[in-house]
PDB file of N, CA, C and O in Angstrom, chain B, residues numbered from 101:
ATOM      1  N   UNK B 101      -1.511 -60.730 -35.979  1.00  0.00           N
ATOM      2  CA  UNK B 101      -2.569 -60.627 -34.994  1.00  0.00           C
ATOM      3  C   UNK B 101      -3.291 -59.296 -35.119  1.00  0.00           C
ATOM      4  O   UNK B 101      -4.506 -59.140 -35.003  1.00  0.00           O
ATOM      5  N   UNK B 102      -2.210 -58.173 -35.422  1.00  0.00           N
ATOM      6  CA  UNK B 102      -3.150 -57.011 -35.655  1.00  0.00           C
ATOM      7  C   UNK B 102      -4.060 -56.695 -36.794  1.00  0.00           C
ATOM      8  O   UNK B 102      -5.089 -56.028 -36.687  1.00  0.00           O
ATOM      9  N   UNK B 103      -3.575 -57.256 -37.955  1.00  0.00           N
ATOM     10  CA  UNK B 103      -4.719 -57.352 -39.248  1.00  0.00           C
ATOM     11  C   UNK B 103      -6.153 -57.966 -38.517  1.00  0.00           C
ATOM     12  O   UNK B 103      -7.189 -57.301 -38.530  1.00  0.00           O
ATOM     13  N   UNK B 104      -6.062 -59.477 -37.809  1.00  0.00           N
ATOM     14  CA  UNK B 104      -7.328 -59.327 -37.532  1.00  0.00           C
ATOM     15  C   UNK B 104      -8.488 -58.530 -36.276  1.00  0.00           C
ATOM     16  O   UNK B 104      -9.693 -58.293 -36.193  1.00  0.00           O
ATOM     17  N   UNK B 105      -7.165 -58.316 -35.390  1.00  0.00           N
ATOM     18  CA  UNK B 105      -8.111 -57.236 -34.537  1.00  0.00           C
ATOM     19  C   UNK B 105      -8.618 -55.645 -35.091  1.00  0.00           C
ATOM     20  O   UNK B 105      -9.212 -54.814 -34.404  1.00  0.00           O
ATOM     21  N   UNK B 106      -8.299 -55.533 -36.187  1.00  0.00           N
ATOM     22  CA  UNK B 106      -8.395 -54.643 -36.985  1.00  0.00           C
ATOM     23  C   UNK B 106      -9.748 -55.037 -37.900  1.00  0.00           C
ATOM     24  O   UNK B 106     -10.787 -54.376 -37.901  1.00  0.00           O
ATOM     25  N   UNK B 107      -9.542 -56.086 -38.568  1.00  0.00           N
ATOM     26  CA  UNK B 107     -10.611 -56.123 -39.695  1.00  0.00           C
ATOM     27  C   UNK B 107     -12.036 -56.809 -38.467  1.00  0.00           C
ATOM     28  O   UNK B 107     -13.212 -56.958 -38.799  1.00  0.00           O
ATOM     29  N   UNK B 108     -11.516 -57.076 -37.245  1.00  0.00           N
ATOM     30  CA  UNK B 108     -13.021 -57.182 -36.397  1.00  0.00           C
ATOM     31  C   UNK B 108     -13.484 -55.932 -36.072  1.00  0.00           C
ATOM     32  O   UNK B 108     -14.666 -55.698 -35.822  1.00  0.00           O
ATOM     33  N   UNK B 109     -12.290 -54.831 -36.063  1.00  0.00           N
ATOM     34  CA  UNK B 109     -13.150 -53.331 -35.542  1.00  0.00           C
ATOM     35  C   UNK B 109     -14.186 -53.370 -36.249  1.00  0.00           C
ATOM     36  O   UNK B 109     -15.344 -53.464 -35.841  1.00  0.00           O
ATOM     37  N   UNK B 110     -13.527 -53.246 -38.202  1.00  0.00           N
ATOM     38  CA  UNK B 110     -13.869 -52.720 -38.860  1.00  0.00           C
ATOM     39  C   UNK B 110     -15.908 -53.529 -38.896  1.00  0.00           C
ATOM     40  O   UNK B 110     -17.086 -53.206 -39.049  1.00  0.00           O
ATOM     41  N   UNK B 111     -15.213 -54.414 -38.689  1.00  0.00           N
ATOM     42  CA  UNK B 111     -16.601 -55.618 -39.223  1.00  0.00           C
ATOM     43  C   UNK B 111     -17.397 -54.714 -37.499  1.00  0.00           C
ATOM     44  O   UNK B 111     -17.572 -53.508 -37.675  1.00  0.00           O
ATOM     45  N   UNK B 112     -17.671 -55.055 -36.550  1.00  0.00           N
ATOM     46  CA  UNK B 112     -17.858 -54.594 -35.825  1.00  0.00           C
ATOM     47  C   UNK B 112     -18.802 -53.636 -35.955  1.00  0.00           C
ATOM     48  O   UNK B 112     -19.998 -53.773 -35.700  1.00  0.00           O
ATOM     49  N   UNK B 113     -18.002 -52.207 -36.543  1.00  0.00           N
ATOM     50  CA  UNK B 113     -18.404 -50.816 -36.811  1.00  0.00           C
ATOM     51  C   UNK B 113     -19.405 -50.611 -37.868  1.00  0.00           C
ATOM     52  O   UNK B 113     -20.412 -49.903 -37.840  1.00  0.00           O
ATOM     53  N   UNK B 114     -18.803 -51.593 -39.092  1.00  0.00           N
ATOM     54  CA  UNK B 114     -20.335 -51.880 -39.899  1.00  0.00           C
ATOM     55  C   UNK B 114     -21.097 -52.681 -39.756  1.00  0.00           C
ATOM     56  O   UNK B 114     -21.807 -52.939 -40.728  1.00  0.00           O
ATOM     57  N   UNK B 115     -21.233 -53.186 -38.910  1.00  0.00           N
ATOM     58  CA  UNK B 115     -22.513 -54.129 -38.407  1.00  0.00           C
ATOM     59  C   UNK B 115     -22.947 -54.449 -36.814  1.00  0.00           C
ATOM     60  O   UNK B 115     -22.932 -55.558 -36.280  1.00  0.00           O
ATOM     61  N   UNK B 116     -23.297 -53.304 -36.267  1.00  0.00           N
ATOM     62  CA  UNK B 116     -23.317 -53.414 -34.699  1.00  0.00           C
ATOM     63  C   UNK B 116     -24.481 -54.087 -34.645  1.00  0.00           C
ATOM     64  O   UNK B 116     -24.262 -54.757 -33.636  1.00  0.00           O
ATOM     65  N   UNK B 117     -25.880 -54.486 -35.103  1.00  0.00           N
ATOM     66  CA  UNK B 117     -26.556 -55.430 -35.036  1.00  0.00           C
ATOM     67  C   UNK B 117     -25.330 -57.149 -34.914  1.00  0.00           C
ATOM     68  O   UNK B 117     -25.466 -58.198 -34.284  1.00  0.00           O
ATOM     69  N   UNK B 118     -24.794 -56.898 -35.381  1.00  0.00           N
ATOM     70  CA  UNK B 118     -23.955 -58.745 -34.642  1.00  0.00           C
ATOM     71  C   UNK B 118     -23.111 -58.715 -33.527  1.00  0.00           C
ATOM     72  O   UNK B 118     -22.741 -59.643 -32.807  1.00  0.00           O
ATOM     73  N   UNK B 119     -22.778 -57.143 -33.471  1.00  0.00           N
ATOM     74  CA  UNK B 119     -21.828 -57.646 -32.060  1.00  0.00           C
ATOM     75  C   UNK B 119     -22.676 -57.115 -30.943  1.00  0.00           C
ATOM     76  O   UNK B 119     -22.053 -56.401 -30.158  1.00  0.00           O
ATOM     77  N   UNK B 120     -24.036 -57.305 -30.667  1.00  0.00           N
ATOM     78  CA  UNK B 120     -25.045 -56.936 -29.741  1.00  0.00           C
ATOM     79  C   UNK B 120     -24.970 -58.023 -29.318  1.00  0.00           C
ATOM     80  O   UNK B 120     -24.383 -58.827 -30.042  1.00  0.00           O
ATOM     81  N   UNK B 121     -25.505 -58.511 -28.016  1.00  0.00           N
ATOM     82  CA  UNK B 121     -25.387 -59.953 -27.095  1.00  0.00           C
ATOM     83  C   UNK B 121     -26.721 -60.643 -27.819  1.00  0.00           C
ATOM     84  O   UNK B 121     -27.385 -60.470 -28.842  1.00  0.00           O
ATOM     85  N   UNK B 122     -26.705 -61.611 -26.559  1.00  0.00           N
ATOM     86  CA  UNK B 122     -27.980 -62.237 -27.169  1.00  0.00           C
ATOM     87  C   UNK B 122     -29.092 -61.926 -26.494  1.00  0.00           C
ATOM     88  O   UNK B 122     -29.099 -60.897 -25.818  1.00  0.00           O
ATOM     89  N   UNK B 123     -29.908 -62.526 -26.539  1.00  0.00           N
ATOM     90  CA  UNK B 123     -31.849 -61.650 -26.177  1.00  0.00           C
ATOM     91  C   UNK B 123     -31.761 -62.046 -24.551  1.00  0.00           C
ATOM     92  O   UNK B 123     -32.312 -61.441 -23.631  1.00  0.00           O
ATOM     93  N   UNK B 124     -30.854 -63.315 -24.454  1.00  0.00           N
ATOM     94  CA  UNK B 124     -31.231 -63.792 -23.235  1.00  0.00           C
ATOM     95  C   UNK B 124     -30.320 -62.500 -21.834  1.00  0.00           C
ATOM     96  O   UNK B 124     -30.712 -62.130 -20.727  1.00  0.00           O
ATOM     97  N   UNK B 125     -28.790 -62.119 -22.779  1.00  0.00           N
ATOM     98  CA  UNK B 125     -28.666 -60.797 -22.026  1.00  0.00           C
ATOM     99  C   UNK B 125     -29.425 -59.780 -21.693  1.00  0.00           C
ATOM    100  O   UNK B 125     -29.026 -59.210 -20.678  1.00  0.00           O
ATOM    101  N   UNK B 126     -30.256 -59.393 -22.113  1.00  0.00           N
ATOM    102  CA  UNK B 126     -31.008 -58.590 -22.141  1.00  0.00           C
ATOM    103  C   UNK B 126     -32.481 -58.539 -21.688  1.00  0.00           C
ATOM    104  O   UNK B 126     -33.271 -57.641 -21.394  1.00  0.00           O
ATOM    105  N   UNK B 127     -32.514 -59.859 -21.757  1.00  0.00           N
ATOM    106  CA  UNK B 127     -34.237 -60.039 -21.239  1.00  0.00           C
ATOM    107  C   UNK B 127     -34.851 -60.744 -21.492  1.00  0.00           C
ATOM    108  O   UNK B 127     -35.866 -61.229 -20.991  1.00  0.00           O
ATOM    109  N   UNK B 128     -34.081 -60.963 -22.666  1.00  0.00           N
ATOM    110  CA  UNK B 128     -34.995 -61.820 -23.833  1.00  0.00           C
ATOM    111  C   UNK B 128     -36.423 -61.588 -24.451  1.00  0.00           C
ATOM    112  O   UNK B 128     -37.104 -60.877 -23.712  1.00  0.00           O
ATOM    113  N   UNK B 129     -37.027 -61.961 -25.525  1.00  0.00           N
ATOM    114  CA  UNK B 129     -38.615 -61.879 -25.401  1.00  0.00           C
ATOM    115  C   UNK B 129     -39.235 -62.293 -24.676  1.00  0.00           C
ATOM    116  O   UNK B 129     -39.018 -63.100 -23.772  1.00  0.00           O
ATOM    117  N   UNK B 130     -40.297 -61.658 -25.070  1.00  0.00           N
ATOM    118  CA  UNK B 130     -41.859 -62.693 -24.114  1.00  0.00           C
ATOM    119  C   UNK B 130     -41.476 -64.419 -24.598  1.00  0.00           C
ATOM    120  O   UNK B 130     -41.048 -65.259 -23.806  1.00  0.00           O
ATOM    121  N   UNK B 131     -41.654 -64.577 -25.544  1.00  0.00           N
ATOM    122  CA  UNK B 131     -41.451 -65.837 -26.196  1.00  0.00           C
ATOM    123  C   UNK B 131     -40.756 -66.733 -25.039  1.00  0.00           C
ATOM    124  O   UNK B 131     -41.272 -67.667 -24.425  1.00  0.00           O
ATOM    125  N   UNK B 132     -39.332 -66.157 -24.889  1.00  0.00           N
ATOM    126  CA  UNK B 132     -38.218 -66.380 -24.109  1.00  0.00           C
ATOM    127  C   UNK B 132     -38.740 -66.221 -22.227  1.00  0.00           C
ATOM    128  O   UNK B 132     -38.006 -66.326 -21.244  1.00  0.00           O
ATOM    129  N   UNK B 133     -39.923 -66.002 -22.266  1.00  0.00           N
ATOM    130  CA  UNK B 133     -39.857 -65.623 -20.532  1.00  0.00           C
ATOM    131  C   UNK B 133     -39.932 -66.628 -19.604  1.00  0.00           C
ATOM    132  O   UNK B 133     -40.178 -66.291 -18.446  1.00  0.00           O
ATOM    133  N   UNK B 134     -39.751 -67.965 -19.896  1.00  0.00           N
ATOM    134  CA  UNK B 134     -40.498 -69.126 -19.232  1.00  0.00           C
ATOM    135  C   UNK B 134     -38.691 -69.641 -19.015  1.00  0.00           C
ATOM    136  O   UNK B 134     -38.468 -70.247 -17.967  1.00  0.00           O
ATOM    137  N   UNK B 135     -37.526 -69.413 -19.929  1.00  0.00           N
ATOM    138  CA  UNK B 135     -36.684 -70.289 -20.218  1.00  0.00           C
ATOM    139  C   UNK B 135     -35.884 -68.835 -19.263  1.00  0.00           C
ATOM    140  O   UNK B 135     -34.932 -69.056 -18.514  1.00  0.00           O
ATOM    141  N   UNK B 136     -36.368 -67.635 -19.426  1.00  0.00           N
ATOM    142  CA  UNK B 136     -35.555 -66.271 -18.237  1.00  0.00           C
ATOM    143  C   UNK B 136     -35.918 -66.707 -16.728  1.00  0.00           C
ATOM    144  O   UNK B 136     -35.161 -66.803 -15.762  1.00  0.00           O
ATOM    145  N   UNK B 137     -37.161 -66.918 -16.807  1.00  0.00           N
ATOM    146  CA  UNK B 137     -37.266 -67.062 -15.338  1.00  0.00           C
ATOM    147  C   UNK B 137     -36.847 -68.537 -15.199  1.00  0.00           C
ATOM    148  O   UNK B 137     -36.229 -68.619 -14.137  1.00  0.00           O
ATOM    149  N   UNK B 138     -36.898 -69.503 -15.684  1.00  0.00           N
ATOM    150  CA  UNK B 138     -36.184 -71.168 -15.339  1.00  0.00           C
ATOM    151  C   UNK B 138     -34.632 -70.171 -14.926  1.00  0.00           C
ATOM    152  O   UNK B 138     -34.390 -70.102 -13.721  1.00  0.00           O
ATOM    153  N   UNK B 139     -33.872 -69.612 -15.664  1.00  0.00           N
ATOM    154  CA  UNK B 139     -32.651 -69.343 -14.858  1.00  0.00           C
ATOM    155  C   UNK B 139     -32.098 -68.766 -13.939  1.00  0.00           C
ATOM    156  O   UNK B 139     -30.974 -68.792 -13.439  1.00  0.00           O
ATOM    157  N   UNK B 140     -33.265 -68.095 -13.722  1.00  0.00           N
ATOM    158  CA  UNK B 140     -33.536 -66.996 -12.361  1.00  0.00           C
ATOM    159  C   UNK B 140     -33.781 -67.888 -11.015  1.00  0.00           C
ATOM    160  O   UNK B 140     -33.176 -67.758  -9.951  1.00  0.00           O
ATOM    161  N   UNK B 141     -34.647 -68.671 -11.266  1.00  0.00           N
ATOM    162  CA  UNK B 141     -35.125 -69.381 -10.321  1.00  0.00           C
ATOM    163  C   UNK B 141     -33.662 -70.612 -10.331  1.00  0.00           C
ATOM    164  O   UNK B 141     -32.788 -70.720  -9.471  1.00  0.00           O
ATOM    165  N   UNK B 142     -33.751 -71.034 -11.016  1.00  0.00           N
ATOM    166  CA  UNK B 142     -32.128 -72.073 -11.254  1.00  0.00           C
ATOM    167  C   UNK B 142     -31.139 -71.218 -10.123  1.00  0.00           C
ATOM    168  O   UNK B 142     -30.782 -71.743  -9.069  1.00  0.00           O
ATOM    169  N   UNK B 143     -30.846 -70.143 -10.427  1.00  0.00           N
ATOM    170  CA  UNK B 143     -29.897 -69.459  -9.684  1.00  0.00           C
ATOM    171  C   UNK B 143     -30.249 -69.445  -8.256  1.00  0.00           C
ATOM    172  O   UNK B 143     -29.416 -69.861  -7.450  1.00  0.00           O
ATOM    173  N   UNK B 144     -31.177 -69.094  -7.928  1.00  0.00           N
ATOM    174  CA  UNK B 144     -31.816 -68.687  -6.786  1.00  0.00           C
ATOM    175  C   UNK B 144     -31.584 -69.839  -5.859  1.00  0.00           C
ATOM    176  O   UNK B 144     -31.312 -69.747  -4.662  1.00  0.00           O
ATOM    177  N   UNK B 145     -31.737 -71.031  -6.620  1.00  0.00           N
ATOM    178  CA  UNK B 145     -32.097 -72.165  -5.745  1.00  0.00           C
ATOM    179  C   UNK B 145     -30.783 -72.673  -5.275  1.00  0.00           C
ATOM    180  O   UNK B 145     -30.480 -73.180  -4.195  1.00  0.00           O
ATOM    181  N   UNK B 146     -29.881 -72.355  -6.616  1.00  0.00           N
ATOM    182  CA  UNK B 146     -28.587 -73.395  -6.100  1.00  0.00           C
ATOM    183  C   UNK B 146     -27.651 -72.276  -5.496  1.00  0.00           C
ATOM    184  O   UNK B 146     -26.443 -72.513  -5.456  1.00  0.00           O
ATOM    185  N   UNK B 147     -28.058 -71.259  -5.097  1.00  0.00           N
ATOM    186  CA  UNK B 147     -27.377 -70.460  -4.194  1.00  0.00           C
ATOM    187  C   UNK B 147     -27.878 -70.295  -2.961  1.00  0.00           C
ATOM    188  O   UNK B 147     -27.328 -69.675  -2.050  1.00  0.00           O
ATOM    189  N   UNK B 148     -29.362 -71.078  -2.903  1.00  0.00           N
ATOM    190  CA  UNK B 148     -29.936 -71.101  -1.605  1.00  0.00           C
ATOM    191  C   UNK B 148     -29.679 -72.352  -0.658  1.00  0.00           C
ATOM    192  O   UNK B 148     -29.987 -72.334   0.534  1.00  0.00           O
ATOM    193  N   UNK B 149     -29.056 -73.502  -1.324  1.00  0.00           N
ATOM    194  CA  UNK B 149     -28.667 -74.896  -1.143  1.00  0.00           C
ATOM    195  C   UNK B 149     -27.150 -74.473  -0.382  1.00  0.00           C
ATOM    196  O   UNK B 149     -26.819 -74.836   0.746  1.00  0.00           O
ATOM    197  N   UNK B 150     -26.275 -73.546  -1.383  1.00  0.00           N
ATOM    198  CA  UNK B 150     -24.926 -73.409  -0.868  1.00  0.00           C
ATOM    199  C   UNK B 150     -25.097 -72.537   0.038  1.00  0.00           C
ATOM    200  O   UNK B 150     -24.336 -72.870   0.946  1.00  0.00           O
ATOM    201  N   UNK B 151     -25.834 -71.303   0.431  1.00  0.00           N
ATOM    202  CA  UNK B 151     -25.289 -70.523   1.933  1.00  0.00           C
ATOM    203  C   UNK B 151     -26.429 -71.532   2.641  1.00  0.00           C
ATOM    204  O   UNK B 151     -26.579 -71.207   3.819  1.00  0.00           O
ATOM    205  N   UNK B 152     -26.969 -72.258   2.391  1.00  0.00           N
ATOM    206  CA  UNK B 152     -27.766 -73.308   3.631  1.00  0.00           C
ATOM    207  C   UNK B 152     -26.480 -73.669   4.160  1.00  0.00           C
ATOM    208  O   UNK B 152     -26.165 -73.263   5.278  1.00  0.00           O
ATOM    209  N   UNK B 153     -25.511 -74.563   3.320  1.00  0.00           N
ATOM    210  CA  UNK B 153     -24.466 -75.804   3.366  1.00  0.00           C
ATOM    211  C   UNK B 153     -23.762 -74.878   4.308  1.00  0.00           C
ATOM    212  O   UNK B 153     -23.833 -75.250   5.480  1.00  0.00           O
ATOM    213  N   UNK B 154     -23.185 -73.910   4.126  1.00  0.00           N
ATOM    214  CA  UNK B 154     -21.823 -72.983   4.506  1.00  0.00           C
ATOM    215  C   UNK B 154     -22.533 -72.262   5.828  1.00  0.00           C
ATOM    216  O   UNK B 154     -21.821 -72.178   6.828  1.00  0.00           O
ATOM    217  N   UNK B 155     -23.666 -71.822   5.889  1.00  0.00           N
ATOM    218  CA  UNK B 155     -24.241 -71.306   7.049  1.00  0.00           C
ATOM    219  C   UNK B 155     -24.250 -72.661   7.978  1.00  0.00           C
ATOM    220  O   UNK B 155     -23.700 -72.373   9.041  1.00  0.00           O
ATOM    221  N   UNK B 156     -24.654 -73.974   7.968  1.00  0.00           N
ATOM    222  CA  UNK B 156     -25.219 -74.989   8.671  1.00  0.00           C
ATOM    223  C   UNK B 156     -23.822 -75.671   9.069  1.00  0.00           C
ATOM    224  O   UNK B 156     -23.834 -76.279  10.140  1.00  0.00           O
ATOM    225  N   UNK B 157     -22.513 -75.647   8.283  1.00  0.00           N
ATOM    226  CA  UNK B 157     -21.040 -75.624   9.011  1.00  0.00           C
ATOM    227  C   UNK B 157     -20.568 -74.769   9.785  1.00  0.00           C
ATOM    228  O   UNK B 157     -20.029 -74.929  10.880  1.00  0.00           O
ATOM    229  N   UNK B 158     -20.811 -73.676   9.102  1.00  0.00           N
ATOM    230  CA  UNK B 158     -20.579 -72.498  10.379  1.00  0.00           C
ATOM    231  C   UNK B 158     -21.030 -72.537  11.560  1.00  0.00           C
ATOM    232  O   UNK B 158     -20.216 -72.361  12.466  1.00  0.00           O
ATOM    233  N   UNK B 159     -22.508 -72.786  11.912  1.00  0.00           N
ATOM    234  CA  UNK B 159     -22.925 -73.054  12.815  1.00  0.00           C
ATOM    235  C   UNK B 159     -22.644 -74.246  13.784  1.00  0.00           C
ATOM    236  O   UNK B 159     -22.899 -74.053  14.972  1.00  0.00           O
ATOM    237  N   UNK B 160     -22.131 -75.495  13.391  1.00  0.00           N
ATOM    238  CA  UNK B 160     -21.353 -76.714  13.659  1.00  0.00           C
ATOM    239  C   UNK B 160     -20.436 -76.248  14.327  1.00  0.00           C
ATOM    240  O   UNK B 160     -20.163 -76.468  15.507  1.00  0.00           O
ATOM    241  N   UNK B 161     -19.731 -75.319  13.287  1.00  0.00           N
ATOM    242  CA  UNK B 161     -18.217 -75.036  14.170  1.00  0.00           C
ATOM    243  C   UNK B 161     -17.879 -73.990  15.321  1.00  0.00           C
ATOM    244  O   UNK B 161     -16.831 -73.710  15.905  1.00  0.00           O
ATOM    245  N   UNK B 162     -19.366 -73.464  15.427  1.00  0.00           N
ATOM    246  CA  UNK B 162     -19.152 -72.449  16.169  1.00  0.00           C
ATOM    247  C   UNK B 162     -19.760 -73.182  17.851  1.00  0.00           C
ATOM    248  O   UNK B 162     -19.424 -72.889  18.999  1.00  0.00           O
ATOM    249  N   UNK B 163     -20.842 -74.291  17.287  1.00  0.00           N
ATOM    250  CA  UNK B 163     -21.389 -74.683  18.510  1.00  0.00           C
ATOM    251  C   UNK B 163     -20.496 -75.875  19.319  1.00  0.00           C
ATOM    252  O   UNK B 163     -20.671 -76.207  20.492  1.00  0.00           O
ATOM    253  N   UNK B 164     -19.310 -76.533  18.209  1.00  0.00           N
ATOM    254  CA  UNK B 164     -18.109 -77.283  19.020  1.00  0.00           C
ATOM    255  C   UNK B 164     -17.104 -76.139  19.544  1.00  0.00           C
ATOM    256  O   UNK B 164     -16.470 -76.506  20.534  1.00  0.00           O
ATOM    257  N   UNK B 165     -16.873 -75.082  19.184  1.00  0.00           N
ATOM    258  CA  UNK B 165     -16.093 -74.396  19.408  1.00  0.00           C
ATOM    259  C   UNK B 165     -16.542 -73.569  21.535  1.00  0.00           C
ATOM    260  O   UNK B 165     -15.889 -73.216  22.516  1.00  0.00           O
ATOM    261  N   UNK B 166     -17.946 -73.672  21.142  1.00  0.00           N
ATOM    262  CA  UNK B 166     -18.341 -72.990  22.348  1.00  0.00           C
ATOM    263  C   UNK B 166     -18.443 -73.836  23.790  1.00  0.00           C
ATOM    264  O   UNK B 166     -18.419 -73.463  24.963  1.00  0.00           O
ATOM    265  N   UNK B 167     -18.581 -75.288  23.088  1.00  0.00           N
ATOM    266  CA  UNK B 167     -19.101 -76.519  24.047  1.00  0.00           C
ATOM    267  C   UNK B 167     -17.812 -76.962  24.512  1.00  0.00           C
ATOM    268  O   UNK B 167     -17.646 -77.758  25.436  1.00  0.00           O
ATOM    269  N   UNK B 168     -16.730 -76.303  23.697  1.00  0.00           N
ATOM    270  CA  UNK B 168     -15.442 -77.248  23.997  1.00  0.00           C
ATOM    271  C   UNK B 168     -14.380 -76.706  25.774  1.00  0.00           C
ATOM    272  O   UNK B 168     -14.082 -75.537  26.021  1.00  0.00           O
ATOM    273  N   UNK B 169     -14.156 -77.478  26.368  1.00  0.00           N
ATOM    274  CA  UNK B 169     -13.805 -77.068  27.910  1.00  0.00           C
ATOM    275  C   UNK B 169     -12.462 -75.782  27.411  1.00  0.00           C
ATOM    276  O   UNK B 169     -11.861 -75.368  26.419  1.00  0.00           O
ATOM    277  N   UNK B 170     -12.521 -75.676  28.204  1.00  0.00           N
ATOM    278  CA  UNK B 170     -11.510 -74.199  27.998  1.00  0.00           C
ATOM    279  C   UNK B 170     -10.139 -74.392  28.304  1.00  0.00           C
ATOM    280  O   UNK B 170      -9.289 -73.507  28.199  1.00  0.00           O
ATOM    281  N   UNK B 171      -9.907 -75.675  28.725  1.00  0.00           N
ATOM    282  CA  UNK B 171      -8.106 -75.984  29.128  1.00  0.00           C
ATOM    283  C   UNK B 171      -8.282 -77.588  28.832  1.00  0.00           C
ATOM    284  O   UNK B 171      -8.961 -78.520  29.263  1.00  0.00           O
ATOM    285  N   UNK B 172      -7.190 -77.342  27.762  1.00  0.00           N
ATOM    286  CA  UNK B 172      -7.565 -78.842  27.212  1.00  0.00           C
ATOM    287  C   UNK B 172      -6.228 -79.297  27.262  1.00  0.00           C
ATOM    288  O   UNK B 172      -5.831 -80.316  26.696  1.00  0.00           O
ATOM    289  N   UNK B 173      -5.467 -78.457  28.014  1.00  0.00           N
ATOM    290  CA  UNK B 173      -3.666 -79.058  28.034  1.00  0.00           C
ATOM    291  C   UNK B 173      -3.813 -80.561  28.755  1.00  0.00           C
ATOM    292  O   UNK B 173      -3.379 -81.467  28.043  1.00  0.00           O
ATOM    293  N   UNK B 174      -4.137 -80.812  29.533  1.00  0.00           N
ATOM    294  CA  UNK B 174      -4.429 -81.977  30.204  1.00  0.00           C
ATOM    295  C   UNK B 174      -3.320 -81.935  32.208  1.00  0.00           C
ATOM    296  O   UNK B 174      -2.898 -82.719  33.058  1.00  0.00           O
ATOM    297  N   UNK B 175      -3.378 -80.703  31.970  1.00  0.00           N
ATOM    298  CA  UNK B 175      -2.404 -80.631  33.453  1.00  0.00           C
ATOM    299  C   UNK B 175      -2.392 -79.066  34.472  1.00  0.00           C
ATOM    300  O   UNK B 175      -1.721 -79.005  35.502  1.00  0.00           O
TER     301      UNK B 175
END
């Protein structure tokens, strides 16, 4: 196992152009700006769907919680 974590340093060290991420880490090009912002907006949306969901239960549980009689032993 250590020969090859070794010969990846090495590869690594002479060629840091390949172990750089990809464009889309980074920003990507112009080329790339239509497919950056689709994931920006992608994100945006399906995180705006889930604290809707989780805010709109919360609120459920807080408005049975408040409506509910205060002695519910039955005696």
């Amino acid at each position: 196992m250590k020969p090859a974590l070794l010969g990846l340093a090495l590869l690594t060290a002479l060629l840091p152009r390949a172990a750089s991420a990809c464009a889309v880490c980074f920003g990507g090009s112009q080329a790339n700006k239509g497919l950056i912002d689709g994931f920006w907006w992608g994100i945006i949306v399906l995180l705006t769907v889930t604290m809707t969901m989780v805010g709109g239960i919360g609120w459920l549980l807080y408005k049975v919680e408040k409506d509910r009689p205060a002695d519910e032993t039955g005696g």
